[in-house]
C-alpha positions in Angstrom: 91.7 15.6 -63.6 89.8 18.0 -61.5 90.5 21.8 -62.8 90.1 24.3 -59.6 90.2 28.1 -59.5 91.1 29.4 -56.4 90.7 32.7 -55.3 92.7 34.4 -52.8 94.0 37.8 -51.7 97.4 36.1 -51.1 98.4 33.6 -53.9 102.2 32.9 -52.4 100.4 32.3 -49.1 98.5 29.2 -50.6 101.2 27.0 -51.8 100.6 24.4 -49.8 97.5 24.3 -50.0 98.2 24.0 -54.2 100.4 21.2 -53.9 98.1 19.4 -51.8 95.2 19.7 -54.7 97.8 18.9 -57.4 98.3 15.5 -54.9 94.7 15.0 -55.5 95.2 14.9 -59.2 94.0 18.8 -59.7 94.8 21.3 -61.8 95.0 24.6 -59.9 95.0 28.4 -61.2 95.3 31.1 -58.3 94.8 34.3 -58.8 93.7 37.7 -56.9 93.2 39.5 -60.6 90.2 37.5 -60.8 89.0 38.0 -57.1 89.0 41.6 -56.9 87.3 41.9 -60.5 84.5 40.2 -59.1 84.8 42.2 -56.1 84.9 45.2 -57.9 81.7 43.8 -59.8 83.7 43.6 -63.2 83.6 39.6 -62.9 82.6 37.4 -65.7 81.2 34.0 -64.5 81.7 32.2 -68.2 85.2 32.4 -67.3 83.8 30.8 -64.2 82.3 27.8 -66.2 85.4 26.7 -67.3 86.6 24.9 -63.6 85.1 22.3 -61.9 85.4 24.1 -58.8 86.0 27.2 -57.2 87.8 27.5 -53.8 87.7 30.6 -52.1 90.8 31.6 -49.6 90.5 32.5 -45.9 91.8 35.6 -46.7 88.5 36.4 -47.7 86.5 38.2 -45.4 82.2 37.2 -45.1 81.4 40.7 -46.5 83.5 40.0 -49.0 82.1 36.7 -49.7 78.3 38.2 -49.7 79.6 40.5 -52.7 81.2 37.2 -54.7 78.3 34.3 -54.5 75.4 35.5 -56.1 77.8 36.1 -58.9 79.8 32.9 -58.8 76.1 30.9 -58.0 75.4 31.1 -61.5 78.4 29.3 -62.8 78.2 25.2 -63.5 81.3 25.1 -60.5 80.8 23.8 -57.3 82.3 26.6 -55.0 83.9 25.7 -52.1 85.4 28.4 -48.9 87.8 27.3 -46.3 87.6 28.1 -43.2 89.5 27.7 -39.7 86.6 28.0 -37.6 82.9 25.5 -37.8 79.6 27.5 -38.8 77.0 28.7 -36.3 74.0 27.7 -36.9 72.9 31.2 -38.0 75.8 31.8 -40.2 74.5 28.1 -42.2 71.3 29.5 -42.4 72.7 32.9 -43.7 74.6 31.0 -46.3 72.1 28.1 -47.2 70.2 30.2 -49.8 73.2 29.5 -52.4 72.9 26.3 -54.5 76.2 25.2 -55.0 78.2 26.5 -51.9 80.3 24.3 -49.5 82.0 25.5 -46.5 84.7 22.9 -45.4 86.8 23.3 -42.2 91.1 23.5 -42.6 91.6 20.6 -40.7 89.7 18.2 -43.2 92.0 15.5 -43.9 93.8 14.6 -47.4 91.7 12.0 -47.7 88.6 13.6 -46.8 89.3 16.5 -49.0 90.0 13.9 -51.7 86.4 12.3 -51.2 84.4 15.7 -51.3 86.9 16.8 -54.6 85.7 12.7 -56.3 81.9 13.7 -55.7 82.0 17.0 -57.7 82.5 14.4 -60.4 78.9 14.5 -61.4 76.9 17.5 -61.7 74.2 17.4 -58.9 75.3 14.4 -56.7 74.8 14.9 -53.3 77.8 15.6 -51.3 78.7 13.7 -48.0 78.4 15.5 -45.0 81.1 14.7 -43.2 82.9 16.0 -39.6 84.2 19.1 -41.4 81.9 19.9 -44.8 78.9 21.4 -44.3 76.9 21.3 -47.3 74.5 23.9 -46.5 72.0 23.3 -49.7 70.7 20.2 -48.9 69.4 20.2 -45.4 66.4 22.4 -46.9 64.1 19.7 -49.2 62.4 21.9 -51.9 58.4 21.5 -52.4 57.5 21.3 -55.8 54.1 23.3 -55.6 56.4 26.1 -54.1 58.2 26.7 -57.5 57.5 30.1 -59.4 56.3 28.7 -62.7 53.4 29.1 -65.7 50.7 26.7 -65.4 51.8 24.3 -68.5 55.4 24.1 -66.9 53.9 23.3 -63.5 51.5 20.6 -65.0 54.5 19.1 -67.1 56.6 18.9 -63.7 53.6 17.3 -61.8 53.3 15.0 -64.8 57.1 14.3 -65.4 57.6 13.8 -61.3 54.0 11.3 -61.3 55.7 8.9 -63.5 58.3 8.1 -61.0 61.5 8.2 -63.1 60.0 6.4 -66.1 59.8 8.1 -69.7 56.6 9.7 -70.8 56.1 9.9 -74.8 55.8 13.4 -76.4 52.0 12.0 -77.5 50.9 11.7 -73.9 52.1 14.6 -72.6 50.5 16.5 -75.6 47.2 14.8 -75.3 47.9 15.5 -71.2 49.0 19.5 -72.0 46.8 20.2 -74.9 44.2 17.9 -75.6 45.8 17.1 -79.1 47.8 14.4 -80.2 51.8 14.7 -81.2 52.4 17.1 -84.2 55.2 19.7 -85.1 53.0 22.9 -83.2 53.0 20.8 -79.8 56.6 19.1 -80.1 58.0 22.6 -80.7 55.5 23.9 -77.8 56.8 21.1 -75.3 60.1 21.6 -76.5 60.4 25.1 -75.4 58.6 24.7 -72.1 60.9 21.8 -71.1 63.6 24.2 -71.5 62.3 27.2 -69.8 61.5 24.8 -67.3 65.0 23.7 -66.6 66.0 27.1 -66.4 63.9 28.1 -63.8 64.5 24.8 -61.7 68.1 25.9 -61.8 67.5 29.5 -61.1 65.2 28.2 -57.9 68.0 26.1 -56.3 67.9 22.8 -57.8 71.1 21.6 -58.8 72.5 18.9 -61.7 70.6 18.0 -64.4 66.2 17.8 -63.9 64.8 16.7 -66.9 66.4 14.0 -69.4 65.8 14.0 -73.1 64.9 10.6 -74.3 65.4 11.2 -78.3 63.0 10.3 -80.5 60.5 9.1 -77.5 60.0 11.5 -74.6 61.5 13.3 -71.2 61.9 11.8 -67.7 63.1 13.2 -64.5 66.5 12.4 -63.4 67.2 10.7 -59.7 69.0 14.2 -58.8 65.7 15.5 -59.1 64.0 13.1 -56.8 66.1 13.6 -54.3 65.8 17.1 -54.0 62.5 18.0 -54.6 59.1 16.3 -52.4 55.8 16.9 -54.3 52.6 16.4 -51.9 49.3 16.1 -53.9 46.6 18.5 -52.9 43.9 16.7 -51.1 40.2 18.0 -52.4 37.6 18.3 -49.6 34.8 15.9 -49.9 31.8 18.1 -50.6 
């Protein structure tokens, strides 16, 4: 069961739109408290963290909307708004810089809304693009060498994305980082950069999971990853 929070300015307006999540096996808490605490900037998005997804109303207007996504683009939910009208091309471009946001058209089907509801099922699976969802995300490929990060979490991502979705050992990729083979110093050191470096893969758009723990061995990068993210090697001029 899918747990959804929708926001809306008008909850008794959105019955049927409840009843036609709770068809799709969904458990659904509306509320305006919520919406206008964000809007008024007193939002908390760990409350956020608890759905699976966030639908935003109509009755939201796009100013409105600008206020409530960089807030609600931090939370694990995938956020949804529906709409009665398609996107200009300008508008998907306006909205494309947020990670997690779908805009989905009122007359998507039942059974297309059941679909795009089945794929939030795992965190960083690529949702279909359909007649009517726009996922606005992942038309834009990321470049690896384009990431804002320190020079030991960039060479651990070039390494990690190298190896083609195979597990590197903690000893190679301290011999690789520092020169030295595995010990407590650099297994604490690599530790902490592989999660600072999740963080900032998250905070620059990529979404799901990155980089997968292999305990007791090393770290690998997950498929999400690979299919978000392009890495071209520089090319050094022939002297």
């Amino acid at each position: 069961m899918k747990s959804v929070l929708l926001l809306t300015k008008s909850p008794m307006s959105e019955q049927a739109l409840e009843q036609q999540l709770q068809c799709l096996d969904c458990e659904v808490y509306t509320s305006r408290n919520i919406l206008d605490r964000y809007l008024s900037g007193d939002g908390h998005s760990r409350f956020v963290n608890h759905f699976d997804i966030v639908l935003l109303s109509d009755t939201i207007s796009k100013n409105e909307m600008a206020l409530l996504l960089p807030e609600l683009n931090d939370s694990h939910a995938f956020i949804f708004r529906r709409a009665d009208a398609s996107l200009s091309e300008e508008e998907k471009r306006s909205w494309s810089k947020y990670s997690n946001f779908y805009w989905i058209n009122q007359e998507n089907s039942l059974e297309e809304l059941r679909e795009l509801i089945d794929q939030t099922g795992v965190r960083g699976h690529r949702l279909s693009s359909g007649t009517n969802i726009v996922p606005l995300n992942w038309k834009q490929e990321k470049e690896l060498s384009k990431f804002v990060l320190s020079t030991n979490e960039r060479k651990l991502l070039i390494l990690l994305y190298q190896a083609n979705g195979t597990v590197l050992s903690r000893e190679h990729l301290s011999l690789a980082l520092w020169n030295q083979p595995k010990s407590n110093s650099t297994m604490a050191q690599l530790s902490t950069i592989t999660n600072r470096l999740r963080l900032k893969l998250a905070n620059q758009g990529v979404i799901g999971d990155t980089i997968v723990t292999v305990w007791g061995f090393g770290y690998k990068l997950t498929d999400g990853f690979y299919d978000q993210v392009s890495y071209r090697e520089p090319v050094l001029d022939e002297m």
